[in-house]
C-alpha positions in Angstrom: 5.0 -12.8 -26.0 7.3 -9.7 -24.4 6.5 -9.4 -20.6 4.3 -6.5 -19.8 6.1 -3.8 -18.0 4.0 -2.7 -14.9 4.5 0.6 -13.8 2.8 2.8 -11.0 -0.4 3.3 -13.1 -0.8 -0.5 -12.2 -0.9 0.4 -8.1 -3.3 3.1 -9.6 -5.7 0.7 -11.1 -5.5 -1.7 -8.2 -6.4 1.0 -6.3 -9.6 1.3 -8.3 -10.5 -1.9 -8.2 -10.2 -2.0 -4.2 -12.0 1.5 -3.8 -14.7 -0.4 -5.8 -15.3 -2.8 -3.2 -16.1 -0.5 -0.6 -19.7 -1.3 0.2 -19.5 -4.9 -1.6 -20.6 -7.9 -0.2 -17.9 -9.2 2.2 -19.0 -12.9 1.9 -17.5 -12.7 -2.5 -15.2 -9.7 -2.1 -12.1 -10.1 0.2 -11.9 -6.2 -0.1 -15.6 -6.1 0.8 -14.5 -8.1 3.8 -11.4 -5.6 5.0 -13.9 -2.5 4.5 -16.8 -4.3 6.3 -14.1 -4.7 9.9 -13.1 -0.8 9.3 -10.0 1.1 8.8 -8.6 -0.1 12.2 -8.5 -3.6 10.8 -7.2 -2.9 7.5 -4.4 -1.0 9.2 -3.8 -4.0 11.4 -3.6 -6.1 8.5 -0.8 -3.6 6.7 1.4 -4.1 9.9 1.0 -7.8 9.3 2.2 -7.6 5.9 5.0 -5.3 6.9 6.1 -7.7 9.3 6.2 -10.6 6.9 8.0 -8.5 4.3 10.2 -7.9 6.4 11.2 -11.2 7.2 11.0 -12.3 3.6 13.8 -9.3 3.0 16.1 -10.5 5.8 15.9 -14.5 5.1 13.9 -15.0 2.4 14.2 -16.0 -1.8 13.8 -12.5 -4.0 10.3 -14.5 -5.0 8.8 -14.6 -1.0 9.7 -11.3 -0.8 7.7 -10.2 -4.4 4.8 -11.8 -3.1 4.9 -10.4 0.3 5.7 -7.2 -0.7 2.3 -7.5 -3.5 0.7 -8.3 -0.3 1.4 -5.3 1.6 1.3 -3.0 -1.5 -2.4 -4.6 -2.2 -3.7 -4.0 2.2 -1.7 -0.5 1.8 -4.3 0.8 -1.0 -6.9 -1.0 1.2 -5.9 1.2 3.8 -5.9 4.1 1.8 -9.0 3.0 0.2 -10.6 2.8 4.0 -9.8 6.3 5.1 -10.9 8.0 1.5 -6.9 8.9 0.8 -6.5 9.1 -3.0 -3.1 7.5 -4.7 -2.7 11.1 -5.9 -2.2 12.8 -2.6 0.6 10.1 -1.9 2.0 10.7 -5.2 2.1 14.8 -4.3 4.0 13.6 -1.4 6.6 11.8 -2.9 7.1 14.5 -5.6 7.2 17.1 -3.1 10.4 15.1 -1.9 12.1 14.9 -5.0 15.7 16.5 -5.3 15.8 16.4 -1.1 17.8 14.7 0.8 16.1 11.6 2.7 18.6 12.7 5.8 17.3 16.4 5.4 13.4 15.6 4.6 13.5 13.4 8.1 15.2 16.7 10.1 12.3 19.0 8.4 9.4 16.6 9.7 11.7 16.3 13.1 11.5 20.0 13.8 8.2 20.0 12.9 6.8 18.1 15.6 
């Protein structure tokens, strides 16, 4: 059987799924759960996961880091999820990037502040 390739309509569908949840029952949904302790706490919980991706990029296998990074991906579109941001507006972003220069996209939001 060929290995399905997963693109970004897969973080699109996740989101879906987690969006779903908002309003669940916390005690059978984990999302249910996340949304339940607010967006405070779902934020937390994407800190956590950065933290731990991080370490799995520094000293762990390429596997730790898939899974961690899965992790934070997943409490990322929680977040989003939590504070009613759709995938698209995130999407917009990035696009609105495209052809700039990392170094001269961080010096525009610089001397914006």
């Amino acid at each position: 059987m060929a290995k399905e390739r997963l693109t970004g309509a897969t973080l699109d569908a996740l989101y879906q799924v987690i969006d779903s949840r908002r309003g669940g029952d916390p005690t059978t949904s984990y999302s249910a759960k996340l949304f339940s302790r607010g967006p405070a706490k779902v934020a937390q919980k994407v800190g956590e996961e950065a933290t731990e991706a991080v370490i799995a990029g520094i000293s762990g296998s390429n596997k730790e880091l898939a899974e961690e990074s899965a992790d934070l991906l997943y409490h990322l579109l929680a977040l989003w999820a939590a504070r009613g941001l759709e995938p698209e507006a995130v999407w917009q972003a990035l696009a609105a990037r495209r052809g700039t220069s990392g170094l001269a996209e961080k010096m525009g939001r610089a001397r914006k502040k």
